[in-house]
N, C-alpha and C positions, 0 to 999 in steps of 0.2 A: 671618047666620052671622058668628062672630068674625074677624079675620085672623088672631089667634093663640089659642088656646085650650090650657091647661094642664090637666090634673086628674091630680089623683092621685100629683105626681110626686115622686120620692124616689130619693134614692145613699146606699147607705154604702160606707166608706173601713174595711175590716176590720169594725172592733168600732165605729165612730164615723158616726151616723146625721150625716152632713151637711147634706142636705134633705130633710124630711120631709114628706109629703101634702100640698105645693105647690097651688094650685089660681090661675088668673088667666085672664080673659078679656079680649079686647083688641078694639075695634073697629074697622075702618080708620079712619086718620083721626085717632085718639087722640094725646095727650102721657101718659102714663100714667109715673107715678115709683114705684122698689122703694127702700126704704131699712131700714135697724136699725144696729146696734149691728156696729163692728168683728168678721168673724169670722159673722154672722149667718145666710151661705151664697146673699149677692148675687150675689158672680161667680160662683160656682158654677152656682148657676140660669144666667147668661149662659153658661157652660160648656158645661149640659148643653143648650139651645136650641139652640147653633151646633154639635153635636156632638162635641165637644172630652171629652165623657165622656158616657156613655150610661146614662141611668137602670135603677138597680136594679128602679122601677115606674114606673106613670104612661102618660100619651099625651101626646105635644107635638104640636098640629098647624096647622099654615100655610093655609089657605085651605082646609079640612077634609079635607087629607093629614097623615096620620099621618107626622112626617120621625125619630121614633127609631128607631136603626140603619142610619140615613143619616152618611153621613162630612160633615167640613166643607164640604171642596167641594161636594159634593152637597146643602148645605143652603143654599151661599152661592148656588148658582142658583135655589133655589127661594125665594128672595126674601128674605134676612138677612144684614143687615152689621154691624159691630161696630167699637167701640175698645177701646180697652186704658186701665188703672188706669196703667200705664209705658207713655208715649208710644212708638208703632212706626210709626217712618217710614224710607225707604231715607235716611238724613244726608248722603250724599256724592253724591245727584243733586239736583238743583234742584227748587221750590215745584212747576213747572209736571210736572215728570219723575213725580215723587211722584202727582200727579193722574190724567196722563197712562197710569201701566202699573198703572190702578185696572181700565181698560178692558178684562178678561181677553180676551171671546172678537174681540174687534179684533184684540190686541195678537198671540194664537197666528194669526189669521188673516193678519196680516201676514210672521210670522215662515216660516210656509210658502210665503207668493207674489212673496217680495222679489222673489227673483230670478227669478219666471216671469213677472211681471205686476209692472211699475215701474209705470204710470199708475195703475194700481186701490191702488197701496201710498203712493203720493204722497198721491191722493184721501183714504185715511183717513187719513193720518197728517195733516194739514190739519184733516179731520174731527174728529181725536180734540183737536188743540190748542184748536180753535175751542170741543169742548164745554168743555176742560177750564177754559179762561181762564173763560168762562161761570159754574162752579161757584164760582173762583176768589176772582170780582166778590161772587159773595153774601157770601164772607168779607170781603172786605175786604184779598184778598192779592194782588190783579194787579201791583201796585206791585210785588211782591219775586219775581213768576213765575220769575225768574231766580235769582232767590239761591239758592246752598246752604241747604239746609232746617237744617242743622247752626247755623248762622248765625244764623237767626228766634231772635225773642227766645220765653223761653217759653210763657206765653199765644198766641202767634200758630204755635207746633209744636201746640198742643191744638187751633186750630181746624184747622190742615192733617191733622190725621188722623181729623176728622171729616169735612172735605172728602174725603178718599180714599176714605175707605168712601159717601158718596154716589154719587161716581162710578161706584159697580157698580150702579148703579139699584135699589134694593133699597125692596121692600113694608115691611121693619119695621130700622129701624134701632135698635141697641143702643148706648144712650152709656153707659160705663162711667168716674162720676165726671169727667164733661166740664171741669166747672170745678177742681179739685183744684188747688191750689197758685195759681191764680188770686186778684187784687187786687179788691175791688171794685168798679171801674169796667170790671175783663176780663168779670167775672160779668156785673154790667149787660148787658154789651155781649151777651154770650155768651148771655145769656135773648132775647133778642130778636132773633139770629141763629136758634136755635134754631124758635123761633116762624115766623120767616121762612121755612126750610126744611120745616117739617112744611105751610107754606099755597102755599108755590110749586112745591112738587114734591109734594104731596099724599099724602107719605107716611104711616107710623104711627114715633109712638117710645114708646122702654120705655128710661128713665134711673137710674142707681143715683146718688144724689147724697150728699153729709150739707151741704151748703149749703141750709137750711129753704125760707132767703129763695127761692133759685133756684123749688126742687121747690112749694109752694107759689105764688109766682107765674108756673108754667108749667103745671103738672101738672093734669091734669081728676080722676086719682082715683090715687090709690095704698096700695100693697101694704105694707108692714111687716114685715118677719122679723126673729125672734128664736129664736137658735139652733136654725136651722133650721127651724124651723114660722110658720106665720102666726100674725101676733099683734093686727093690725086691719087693716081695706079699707073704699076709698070715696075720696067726696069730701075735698079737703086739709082743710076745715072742722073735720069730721068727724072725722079721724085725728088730727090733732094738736092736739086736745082731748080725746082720748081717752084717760083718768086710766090706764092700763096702757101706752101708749104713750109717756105724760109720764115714769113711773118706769121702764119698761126703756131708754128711747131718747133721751127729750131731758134726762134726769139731774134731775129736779126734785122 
């Protein structure tokens, strides 16, 4: 059984079909990349997965629960985390802080036993730094645990909000254009952080990228959209030799 499974799924926005008869399967485990053409109805699809909008048609389902008509939150427990295309971090708390109140049902649990239970609030709050530094190290940010997040140069704000959303321990993580305004040696770096997290925490990921190079050397099989509908699937190989994907997607 897939971790994520798609069919069928589709929104329209009035009179404007946005994503039409979607279809994608995901195995645990996976690196799996969505890419097309500006507008193509990428974040959308990560839209309507995290339930941030609710398909017209279709089934989304998690470990073969049906989660449409679940709310975000209710979808961020049943195992899916996400970034953003515009970096969202709290900017006025520190690398570690940001990590730190990723931790949701800790963080509520704290907030109800401060004051009934000091030793058990100490213990986690210990607990929670110790994972967070942990997370931290895989980036490459214990150095700056302390900085203002405001602060970080920009490639190092993109991996801290990839870092945050690991911290909710999540089965299928969503990178939304991870590298985006990234130099080439951030990409580099950033393919093989990537790689490191999907093999140390044995997660699944589903990336919307337009950096080839990335999606190509990370990705096991990807999706293609073009204006909203699928336009080719598979292996990178496969897709981006694919003479309809050459003229919608890489302009050639």
């Amino acid at each position: 059984m897939a971790l994520l499974e798609v069919k069928n799924l589709g929104i329209s926005f009035g009179g404007l079909r946005a994503v039409d008869d979607v279809n994608l399967s995901i195995e645990e485990g996976q690196l799996y990349g969505l890419i097309g053409p500006n507008g193509a109805g990428k974040t959308t699809v990560f839209n309507l997965l995290t339930g941030v909008y609710q398909p017209t048609t279709g089934t989304i389902k998690i470990n073969g629960e049906n989660v449409v008509g679940k709310s975000p939150s209710e979808i961020c427990q049943a195992g899916i985390a996400r970034t953003f295309q515009n970096i969202r971090l709290f900017k006025k708390m520190t690398v570690l802080d940001n990590v730190k109140t990723a931790f949701h049902n800790e963080i509520r649990y704290n907030l109800v036993t401060s004051f009934l239970r000091l030793p058990k609030y100490f213990k986690l709050e210990k607990e929670m730094t110790e994972k967070a530094m942990e997370i931290l190290k895989v980036f490459n940010l214990e150095g700056e645990a302390n900085y203002l997040a405001s602060n970080l140069p920009y490639g190092k704000q993109r991996k801290l909000e990839i870092a945050r959303a690991l911290a909710t321990n999540p089965k299928l993580l969503l990178l939304d254009e991870p590298a985006a305004g990234m130099n080439p040696n951030e990409t580099a770096e950033l393919m093989d952080t990537i790689r490191l997290v999907r093999d140390r925490y044995r997660i699944t990921i589903l990336l919307i990228e337009h950096d080839m190079k990335l999606v190509s050397g990370i990705c096991e099989k990807i999706l293609v959209l073009n204006f909203g509908t699928e336009l080719a699937s598979g292996t990178p190989d496969v897709v981006l030799n694919n003479p309809e994907v050459i003229t919608a997607y890489l302009g050639e």
